[in-house]
KEDOKOL-372152 format. One record per residue (C-alpha): residue number from 1; x negated, z negated, y. Coordinates in Angstrom, 2 decimals, always signed. Layout:
<rec num="NUM" X="X" Z="Z" Y="Y"/>
...
//
This chain:
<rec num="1" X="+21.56" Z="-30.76" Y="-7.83"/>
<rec num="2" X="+21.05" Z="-27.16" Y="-8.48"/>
<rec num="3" X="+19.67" Z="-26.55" Y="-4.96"/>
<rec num="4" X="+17.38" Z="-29.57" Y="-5.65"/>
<rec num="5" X="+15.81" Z="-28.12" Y="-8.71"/>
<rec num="6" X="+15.14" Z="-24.69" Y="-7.40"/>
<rec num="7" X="+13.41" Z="-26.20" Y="-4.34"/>
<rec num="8" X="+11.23" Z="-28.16" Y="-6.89"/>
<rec num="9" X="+10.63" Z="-25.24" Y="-9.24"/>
<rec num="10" X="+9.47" Z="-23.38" Y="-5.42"/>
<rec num="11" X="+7.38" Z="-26.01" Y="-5.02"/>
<rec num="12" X="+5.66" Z="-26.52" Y="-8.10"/>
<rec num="13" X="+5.33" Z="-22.21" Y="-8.20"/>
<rec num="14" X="+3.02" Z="-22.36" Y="-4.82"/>
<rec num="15" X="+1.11" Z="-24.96" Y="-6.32"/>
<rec num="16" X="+0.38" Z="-23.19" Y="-9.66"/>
<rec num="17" X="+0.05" Z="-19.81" Y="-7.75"/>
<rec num="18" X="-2.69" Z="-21.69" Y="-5.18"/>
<rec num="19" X="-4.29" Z="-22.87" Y="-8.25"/>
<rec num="20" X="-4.78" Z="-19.97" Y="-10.11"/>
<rec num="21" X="-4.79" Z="-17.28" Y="-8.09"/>
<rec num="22" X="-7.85" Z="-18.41" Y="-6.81"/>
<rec num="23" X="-9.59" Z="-18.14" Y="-9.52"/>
<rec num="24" X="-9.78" Z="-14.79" Y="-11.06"/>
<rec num="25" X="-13.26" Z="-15.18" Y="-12.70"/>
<rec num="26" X="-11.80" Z="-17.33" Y="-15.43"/>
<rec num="27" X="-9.77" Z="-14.62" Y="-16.34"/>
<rec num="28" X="-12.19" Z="-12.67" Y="-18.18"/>
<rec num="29" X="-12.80" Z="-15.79" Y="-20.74"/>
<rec num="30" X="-9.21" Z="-15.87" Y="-21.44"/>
<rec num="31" X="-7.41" Z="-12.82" Y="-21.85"/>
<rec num="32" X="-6.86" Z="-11.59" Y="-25.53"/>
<rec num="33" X="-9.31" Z="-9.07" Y="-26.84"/>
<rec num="34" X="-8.70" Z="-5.30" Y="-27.37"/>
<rec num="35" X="-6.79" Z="-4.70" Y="-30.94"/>
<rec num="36" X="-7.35" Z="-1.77" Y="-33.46"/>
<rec num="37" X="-10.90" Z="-0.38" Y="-31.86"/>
<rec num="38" X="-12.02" Z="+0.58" Y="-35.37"/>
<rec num="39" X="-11.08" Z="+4.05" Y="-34.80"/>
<rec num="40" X="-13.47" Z="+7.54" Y="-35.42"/>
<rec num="41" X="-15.66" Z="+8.83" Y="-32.40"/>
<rec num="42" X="-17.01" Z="+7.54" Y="-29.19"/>
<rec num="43" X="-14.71" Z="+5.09" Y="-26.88"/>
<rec num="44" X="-13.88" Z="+7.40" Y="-24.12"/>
<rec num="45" X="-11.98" Z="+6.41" Y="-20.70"/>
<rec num="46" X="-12.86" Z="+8.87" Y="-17.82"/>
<rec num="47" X="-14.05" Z="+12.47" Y="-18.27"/>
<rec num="48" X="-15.60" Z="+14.30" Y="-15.34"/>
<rec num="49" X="-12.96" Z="+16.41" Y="-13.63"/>
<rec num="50" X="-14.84" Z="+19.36" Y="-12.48"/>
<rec num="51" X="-11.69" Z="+21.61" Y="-11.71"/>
<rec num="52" X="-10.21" Z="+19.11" Y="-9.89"/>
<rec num="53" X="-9.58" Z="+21.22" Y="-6.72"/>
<rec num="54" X="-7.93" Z="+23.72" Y="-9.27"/>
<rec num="55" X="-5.47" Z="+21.48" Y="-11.35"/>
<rec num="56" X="-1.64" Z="+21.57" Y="-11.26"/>
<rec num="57" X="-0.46" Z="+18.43" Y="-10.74"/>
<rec num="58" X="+3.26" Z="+19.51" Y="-10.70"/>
<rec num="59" X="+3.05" Z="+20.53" Y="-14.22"/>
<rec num="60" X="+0.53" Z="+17.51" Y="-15.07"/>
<rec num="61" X="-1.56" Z="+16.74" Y="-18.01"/>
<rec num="62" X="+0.33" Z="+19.15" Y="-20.02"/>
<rec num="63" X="+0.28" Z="+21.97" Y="-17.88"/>
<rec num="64" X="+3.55" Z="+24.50" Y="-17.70"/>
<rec num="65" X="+3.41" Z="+25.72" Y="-21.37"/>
<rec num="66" X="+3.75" Z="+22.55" Y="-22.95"/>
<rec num="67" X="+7.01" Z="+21.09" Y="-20.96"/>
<rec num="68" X="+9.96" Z="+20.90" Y="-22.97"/>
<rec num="69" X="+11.83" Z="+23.57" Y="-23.54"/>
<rec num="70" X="+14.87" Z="+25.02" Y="-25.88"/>
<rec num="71" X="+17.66" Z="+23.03" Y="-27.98"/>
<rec num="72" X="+16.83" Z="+19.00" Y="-27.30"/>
<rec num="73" X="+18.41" Z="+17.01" Y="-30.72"/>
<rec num="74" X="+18.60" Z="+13.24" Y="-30.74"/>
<rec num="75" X="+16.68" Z="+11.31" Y="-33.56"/>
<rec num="76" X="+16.67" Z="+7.64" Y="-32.76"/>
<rec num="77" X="+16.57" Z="+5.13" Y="-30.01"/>
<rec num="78" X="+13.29" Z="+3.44" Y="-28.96"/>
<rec num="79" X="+13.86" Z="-0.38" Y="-28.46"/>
<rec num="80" X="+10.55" Z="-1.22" Y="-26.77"/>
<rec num="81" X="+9.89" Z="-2.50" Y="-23.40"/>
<rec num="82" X="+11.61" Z="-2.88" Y="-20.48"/>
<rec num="83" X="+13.43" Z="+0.66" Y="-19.65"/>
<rec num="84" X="+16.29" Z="+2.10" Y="-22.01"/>
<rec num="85" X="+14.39" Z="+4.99" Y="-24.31"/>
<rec num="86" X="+15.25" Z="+7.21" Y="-27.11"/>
<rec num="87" X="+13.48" Z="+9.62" Y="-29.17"/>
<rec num="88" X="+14.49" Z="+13.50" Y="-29.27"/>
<rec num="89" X="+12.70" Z="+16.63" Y="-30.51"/>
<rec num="90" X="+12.77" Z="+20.29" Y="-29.63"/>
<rec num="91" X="+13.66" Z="+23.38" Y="-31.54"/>
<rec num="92" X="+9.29" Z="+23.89" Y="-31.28"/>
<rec num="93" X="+9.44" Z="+20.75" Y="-33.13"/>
<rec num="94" X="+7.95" Z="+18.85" Y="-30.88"/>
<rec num="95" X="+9.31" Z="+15.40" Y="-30.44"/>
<rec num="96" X="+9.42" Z="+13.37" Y="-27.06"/>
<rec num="97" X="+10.07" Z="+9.83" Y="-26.19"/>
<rec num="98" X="+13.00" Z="+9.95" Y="-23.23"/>
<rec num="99" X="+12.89" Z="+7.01" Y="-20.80"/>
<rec num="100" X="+15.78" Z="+6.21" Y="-18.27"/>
<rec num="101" X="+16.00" Z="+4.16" Y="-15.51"/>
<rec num="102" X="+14.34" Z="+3.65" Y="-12.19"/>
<rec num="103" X="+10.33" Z="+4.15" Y="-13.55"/>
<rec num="104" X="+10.97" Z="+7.54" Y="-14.67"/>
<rec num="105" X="+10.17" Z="+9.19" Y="-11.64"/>
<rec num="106" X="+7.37" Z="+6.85" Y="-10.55"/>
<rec num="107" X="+5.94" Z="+7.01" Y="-13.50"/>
<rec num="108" X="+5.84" Z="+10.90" Y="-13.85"/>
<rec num="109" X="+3.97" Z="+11.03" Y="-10.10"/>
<rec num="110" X="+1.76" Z="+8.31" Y="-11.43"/>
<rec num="111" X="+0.57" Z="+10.05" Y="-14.88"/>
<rec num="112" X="-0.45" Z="+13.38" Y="-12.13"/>
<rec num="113" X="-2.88" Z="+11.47" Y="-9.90"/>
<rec num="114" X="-4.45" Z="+9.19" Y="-12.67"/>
<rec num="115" X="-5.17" Z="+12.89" Y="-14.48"/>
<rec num="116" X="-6.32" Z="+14.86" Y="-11.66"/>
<rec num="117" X="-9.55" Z="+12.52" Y="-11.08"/>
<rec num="118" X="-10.38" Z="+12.29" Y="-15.00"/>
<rec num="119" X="-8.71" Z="+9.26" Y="-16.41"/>
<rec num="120" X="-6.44" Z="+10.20" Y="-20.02"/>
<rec num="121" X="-2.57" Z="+10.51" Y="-18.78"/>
<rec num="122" X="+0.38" Z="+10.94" Y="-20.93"/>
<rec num="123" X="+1.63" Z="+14.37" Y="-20.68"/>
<rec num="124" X="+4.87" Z="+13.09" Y="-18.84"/>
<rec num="125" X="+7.58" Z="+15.71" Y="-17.43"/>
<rec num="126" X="+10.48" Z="+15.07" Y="-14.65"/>
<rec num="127" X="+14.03" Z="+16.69" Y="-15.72"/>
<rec num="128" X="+16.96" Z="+16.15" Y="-13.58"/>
<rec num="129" X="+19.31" Z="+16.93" Y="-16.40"/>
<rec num="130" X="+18.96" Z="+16.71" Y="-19.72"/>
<rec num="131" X="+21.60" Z="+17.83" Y="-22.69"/>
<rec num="132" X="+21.17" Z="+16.21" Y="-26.24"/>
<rec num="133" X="+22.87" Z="+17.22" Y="-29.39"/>
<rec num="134" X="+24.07" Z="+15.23" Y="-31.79"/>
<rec num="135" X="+23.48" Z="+12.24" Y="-29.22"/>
<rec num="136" X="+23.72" Z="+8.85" Y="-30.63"/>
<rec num="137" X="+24.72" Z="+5.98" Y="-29.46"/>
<rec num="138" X="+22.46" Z="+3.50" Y="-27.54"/>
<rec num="139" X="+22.35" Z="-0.40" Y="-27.40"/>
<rec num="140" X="+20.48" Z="+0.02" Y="-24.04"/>
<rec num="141" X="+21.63" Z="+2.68" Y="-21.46"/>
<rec num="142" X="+24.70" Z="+4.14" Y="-23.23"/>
<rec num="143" X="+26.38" Z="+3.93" Y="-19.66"/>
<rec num="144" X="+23.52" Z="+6.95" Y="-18.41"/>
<rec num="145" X="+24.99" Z="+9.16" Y="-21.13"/>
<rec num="146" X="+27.68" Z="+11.42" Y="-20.61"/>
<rec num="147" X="+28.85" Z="+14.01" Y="-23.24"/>
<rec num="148" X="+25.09" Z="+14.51" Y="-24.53"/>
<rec num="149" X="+24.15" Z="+14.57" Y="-20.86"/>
<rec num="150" X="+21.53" Z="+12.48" Y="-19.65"/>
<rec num="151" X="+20.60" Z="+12.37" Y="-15.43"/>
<rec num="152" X="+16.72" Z="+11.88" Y="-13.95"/>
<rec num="153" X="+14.56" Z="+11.06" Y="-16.85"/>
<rec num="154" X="+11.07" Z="+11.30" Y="-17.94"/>
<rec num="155" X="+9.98" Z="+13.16" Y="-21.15"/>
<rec num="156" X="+6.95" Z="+11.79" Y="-22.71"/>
<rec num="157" X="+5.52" Z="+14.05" Y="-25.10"/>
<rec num="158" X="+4.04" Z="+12.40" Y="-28.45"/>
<rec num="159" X="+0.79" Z="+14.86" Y="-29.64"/>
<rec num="160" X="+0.28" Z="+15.78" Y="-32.87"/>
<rec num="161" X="-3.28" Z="+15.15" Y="-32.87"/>
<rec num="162" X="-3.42" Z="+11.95" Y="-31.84"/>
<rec num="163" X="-2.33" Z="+8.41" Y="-32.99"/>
<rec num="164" X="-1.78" Z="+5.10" Y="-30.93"/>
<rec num="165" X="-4.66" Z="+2.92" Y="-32.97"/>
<rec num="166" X="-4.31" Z="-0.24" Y="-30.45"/>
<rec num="167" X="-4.17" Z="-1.79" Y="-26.93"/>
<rec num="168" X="-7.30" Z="-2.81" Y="-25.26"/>
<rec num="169" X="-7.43" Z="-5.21" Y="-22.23"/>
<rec num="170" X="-8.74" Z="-5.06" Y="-19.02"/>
<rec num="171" X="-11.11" Z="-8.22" Y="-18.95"/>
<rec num="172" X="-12.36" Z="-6.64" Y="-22.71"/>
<rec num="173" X="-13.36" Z="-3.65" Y="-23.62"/>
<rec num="174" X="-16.38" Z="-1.21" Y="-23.95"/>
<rec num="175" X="-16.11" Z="+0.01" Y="-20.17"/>
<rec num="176" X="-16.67" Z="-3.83" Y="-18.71"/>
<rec num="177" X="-18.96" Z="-3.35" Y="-15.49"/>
<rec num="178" X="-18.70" Z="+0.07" Y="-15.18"/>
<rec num="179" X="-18.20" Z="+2.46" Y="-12.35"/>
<rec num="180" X="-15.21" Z="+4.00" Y="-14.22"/>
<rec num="181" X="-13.35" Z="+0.77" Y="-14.96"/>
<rec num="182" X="-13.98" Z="-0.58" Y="-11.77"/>
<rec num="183" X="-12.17" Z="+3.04" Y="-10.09"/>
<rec num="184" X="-9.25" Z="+2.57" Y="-12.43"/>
<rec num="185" X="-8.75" Z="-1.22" Y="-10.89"/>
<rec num="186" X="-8.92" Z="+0.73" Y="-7.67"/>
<rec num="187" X="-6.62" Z="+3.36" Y="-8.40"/>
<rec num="188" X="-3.50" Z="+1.13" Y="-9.94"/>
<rec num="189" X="-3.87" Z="-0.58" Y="-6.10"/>
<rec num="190" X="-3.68" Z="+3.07" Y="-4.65"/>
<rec num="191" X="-0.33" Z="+3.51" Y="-6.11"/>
<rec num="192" X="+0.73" Z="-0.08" Y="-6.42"/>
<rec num="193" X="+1.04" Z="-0.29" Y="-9.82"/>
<rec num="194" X="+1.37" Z="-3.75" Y="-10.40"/>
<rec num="195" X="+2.36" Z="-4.27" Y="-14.38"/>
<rec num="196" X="-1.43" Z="-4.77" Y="-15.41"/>
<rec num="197" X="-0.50" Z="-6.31" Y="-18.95"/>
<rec num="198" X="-2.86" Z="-5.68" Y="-21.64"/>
<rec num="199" X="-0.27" Z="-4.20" Y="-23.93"/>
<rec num="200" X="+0.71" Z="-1.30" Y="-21.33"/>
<rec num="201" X="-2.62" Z="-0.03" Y="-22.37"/>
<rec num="202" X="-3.05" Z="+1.60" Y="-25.40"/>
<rec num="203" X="-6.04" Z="+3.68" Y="-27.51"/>
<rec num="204" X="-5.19" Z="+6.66" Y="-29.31"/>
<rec num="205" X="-7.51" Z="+8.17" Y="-31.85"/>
<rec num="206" X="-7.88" Z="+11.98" Y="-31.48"/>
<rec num="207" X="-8.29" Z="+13.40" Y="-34.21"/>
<rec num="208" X="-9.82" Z="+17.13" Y="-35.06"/>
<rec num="209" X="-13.91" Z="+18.69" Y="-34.63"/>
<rec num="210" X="-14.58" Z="+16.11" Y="-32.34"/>
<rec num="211" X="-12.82" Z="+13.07" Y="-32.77"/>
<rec num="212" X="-13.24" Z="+10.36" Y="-29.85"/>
<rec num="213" X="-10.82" Z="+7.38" Y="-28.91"/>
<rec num="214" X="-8.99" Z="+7.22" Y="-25.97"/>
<rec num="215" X="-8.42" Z="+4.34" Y="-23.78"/>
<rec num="216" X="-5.16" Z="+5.29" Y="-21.62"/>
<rec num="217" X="-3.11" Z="+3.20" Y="-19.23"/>
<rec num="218" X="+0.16" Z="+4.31" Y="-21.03"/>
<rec num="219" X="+2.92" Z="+2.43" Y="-19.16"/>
<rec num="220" X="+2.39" Z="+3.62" Y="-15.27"/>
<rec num="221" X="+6.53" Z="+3.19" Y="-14.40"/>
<rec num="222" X="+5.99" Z="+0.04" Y="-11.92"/>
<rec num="223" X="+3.78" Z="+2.43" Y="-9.50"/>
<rec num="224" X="+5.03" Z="+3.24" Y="-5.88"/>
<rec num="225" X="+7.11" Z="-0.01" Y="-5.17"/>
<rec num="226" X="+6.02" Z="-3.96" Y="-4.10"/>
<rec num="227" X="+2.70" Z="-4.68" Y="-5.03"/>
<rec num="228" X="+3.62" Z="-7.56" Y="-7.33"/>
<rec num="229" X="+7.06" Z="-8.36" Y="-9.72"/>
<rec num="230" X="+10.15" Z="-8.13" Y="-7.31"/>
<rec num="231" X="+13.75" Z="-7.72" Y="-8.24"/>
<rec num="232" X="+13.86" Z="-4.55" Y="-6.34"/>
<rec num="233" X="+9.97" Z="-3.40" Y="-7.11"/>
<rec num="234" X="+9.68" Z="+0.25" Y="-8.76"/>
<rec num="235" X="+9.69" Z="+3.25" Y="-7.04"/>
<rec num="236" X="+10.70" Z="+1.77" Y="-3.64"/>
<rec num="237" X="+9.22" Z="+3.66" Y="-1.12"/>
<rec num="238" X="+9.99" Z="+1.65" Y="+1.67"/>
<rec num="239" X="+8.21" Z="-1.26" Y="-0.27"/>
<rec num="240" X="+5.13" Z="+0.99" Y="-1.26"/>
<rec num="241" X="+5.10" Z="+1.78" Y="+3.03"/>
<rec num="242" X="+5.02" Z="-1.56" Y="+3.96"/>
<rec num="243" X="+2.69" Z="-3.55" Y="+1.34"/>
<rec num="244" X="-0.65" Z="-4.61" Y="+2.08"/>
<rec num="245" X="-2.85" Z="-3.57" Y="-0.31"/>
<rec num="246" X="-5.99" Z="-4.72" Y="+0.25"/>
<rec num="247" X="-6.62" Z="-8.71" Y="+0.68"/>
<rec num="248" X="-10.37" Z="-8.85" Y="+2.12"/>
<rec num="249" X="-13.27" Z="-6.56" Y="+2.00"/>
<rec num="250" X="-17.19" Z="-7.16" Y="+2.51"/>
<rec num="251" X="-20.70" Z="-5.38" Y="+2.34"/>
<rec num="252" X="-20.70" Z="-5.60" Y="-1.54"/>
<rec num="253" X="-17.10" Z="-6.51" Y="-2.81"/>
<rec num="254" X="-12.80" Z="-5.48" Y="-2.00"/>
<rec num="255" X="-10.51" Z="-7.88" Y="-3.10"/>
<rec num="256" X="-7.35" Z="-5.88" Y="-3.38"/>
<rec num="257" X="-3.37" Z="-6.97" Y="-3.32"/>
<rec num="258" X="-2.45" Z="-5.12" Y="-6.36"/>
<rec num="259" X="-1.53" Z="-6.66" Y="-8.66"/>
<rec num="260" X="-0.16" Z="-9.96" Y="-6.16"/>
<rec num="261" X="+1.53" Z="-12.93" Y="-7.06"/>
<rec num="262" X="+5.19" Z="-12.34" Y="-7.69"/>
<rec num="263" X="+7.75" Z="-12.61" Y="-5.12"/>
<rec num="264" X="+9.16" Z="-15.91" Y="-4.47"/>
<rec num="265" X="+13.04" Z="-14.29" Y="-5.56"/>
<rec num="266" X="+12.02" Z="-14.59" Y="-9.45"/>
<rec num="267" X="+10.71" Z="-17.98" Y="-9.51"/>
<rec num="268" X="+13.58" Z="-19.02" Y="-11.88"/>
<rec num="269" X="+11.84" Z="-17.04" Y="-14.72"/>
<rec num="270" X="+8.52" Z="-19.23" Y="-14.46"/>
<rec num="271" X="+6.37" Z="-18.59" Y="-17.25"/>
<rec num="272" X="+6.84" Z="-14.72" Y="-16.21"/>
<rec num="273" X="+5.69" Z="-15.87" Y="-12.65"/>
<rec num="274" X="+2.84" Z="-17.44" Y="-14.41"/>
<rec num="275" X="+1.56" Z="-14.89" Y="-16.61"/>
<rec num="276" X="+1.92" Z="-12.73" Y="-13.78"/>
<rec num="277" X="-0.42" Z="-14.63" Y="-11.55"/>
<rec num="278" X="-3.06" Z="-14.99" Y="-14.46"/>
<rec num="279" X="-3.10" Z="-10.97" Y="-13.56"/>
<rec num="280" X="-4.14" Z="-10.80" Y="-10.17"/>
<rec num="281" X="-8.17" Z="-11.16" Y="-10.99"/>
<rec num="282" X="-7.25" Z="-7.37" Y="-11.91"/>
<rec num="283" X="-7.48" Z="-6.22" Y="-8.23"/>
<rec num="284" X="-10.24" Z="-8.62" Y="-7.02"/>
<rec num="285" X="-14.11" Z="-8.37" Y="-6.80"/>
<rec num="286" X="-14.46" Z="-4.41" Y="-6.80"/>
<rec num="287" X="-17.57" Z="-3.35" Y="-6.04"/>
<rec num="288" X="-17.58" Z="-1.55" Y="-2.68"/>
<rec num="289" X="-19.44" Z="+1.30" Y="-4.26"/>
<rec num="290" X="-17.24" Z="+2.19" Y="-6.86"/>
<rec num="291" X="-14.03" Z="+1.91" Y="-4.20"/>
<rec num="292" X="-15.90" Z="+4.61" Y="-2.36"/>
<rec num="293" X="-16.82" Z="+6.50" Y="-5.13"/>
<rec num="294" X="-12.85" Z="+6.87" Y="-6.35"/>
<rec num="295" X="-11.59" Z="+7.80" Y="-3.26"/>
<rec num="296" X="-14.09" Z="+10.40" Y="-3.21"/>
<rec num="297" X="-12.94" Z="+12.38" Y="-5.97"/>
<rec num="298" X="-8.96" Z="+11.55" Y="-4.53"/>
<rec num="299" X="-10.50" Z="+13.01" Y="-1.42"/>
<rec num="300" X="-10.81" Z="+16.27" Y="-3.16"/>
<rec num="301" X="-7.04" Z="+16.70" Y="-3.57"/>
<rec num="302" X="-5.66" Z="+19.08" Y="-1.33"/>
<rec num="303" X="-2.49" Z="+17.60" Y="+0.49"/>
<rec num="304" X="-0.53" Z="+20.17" Y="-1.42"/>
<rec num="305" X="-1.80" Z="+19.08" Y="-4.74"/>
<rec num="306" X="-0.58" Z="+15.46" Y="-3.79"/>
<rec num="307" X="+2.71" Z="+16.64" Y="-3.12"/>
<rec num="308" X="+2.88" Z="+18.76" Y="-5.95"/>
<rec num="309" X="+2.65" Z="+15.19" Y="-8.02"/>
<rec num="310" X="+5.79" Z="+14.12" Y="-6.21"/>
<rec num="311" X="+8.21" Z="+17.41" Y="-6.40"/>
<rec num="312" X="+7.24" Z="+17.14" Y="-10.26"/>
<rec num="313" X="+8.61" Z="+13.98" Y="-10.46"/>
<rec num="314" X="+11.75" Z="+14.99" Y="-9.27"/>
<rec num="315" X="+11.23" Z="+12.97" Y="-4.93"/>
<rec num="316" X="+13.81" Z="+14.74" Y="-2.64"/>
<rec num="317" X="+11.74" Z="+16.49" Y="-0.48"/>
<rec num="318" X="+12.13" Z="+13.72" Y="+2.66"/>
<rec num="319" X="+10.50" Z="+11.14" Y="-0.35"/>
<rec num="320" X="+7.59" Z="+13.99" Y="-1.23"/>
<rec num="321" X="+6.16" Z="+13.73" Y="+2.21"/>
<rec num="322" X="+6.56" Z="+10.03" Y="+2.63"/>
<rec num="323" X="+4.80" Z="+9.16" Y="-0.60"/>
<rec num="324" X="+2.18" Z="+11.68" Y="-0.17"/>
<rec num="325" X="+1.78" Z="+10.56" Y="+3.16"/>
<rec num="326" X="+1.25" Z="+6.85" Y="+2.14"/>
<rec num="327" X="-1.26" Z="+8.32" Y="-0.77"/>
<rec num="328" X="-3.40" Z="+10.17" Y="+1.84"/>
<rec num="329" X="-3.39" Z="+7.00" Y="+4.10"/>
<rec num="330" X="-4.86" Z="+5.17" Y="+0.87"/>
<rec num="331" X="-6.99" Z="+7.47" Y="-0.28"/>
<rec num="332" X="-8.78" Z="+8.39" Y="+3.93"/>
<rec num="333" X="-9.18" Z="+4.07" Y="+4.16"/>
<rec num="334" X="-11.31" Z="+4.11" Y="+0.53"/>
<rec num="335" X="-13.09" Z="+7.31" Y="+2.28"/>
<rec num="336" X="-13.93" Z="+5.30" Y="+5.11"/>
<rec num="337" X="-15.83" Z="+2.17" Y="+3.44"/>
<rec num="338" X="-18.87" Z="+4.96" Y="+3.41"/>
<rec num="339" X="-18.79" Z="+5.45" Y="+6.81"/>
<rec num="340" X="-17.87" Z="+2.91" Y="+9.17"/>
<rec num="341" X="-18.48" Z="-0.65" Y="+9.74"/>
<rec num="342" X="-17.53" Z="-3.00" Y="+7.40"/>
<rec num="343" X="-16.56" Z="-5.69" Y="+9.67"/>
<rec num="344" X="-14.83" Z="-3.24" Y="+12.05"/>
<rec num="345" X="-12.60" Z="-1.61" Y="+9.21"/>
<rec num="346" X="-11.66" Z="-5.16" Y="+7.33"/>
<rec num="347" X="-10.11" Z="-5.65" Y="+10.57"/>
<rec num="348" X="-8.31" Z="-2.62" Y="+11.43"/>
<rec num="349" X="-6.62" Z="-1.77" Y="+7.87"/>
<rec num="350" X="-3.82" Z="-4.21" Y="+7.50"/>
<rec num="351" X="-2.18" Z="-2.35" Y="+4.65"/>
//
């Protein structure tokens, strides 16, 4: 009986996924608008990166002097999303937001590359071991603590100056059409990040001479895995290797595989599976132009600054080169919808 009903609920999941992955333009009419945009100064989501040959992407957004440092005390535990968090500040004062679990690392790699060609990143550091006084104890993750000692997390560090005002969405917000939107679509396919949902974005008002709002893709953990929800799909390298990532591509358009449809081993949780196909417009219909234009300004990353985004994450050396590896493969195929023959190159990149 049981065997019955999952090969129904199988069934009915291709049809649904046929349906309405097929039809990404409706997307736009139906997603929820962006929340709390009444903030003070311009909307801002890309800023030119002029030094980009010059930044550090193994320190990050936040450079060297801002990583934490000193005495680390607990304050409270942080019961949103997915991943087991808690907060903790430093004897600077500063306070941080400490995620465990497999997306720390990804995510710390991903926050480097999205900064280094001008899109807002959290100032996110790797640290392999991390000691917390007066450590309290956590509904989610308690079994990752041992004796105020924490293993392979990421440190998020929350700025004074700026406050989280709301979430925007992808099919609605002031950057619809433009080049810079349409090279952030590009770039979560470039490092397979597949959890596109509106309220991993968020806009934080910055406050001080020149106030401006921020529109940041805050939750990057899901990067460097399976192109699309998996049981085993963040921060597998062997997945982020193998994945195709880009579906079709023509004179004028590149319909990318990032976000896909979810893998077939989670169809028991189907209104997940549904919600997540609703997200694959996200990766479809790019303009050529602004593809190229992207991996352009990746193309000025030295190899070494690519890897640098890795060994701050915390990758094992072996994992540095591999990831930087698949990166440059990425970045060398946008490079290449300039300069060769469409036609020709649809066929030869297979992922």
């Amino acid at each position: 009986m049981f065997t019955s009903s999952k090969k129904l609920t199988a069934i009915a999941a291709f049809l649904i996924f046929g349906s309405i992955a097929g039809t990404p333009a409706t997307k736009s009419k139906t997603s929820p608008k962006a929340k709390g945009t009444t903030g003070e100064g311009p909307a801002v989501l890309w800023r030119n990166p002029v030094d980009i040959a010059s930044r550090n992407l193994y320190y990050g957004p936040g450079g060297k002097e801002h990583q934490p440092s000193g005495r680390i005390t607990f304050e409270k535990e942080d019961l949103s999303g997915t991943n087991p968090k808690f907060d903790v500040i430093d004897e600077k004062g500063v306070k941080w937001t400490v995620k465990m679990g497999s997306e720390a690392r990804p995510e710390t790699a991903a926050t480097r590359l999205v900064w280094a060609v001008g899109y807002f990143a959290n100032e996110d550091y790797f640290v392999t071991e991390l000691h917390v006084q007066n450590m309290g104890r956590l509904h989610r993750g308690g079994n990752r603590v041992r004796n105020g000692i924490v293993h392979d997390v990421r440190l998020k560090r929350r700025l004074k100056d700026e406050k989280k005002i709301g979430d925007w969405a992808w099919a609605n917000n002031p950057f619809t059409g433009t080049r810079e939107l349409y090279g952030l679509r590009v770039l979560m396919a470039v490092i397979n990040n597949w959890d596109l949902k509106d309220v991993n974005n968020s806009i934080y008002q910055v406050r001080g001479d020149s106030p401006e709002q921020r529109y940041v893709v805050h939750d990057l953990g899901s990067s460097f895995g399976t192109t699309g929800l998996s049981w085993a799909s963040k921060g597998n390298l062997g997945a982020y290797s193998s994945s195709k990532w880009i579906n079709d591509i023509s004179p004028e358009f590149i319909d990318f595989n990032v976000p896909s449809k979810p893998a077939l081993d989670t169809f028991l949780n189907f209104p997940e599976m549904v919600r997540r196909v609703n997200l694959c417009w996200i990766g479809r219909h790019i303009p050529s132009a602004d593809a190229i234009w992207i991996g352009n300004l990746l193309a000025r990353l030295s190899p070494e600054q690519i890897r640098d985004a890795f060994r701050g994450a915390g990758y094992s050396p072996q994992d540095v080169e591999r990831a930087s590896q698949i990166v440059r493969r990425r970045i060398g195929e946008l490079t290449r919808l300039g300069e060769t023959d469409i036609k020709h190159l649809s066929r030869t990149i297979s992922r």
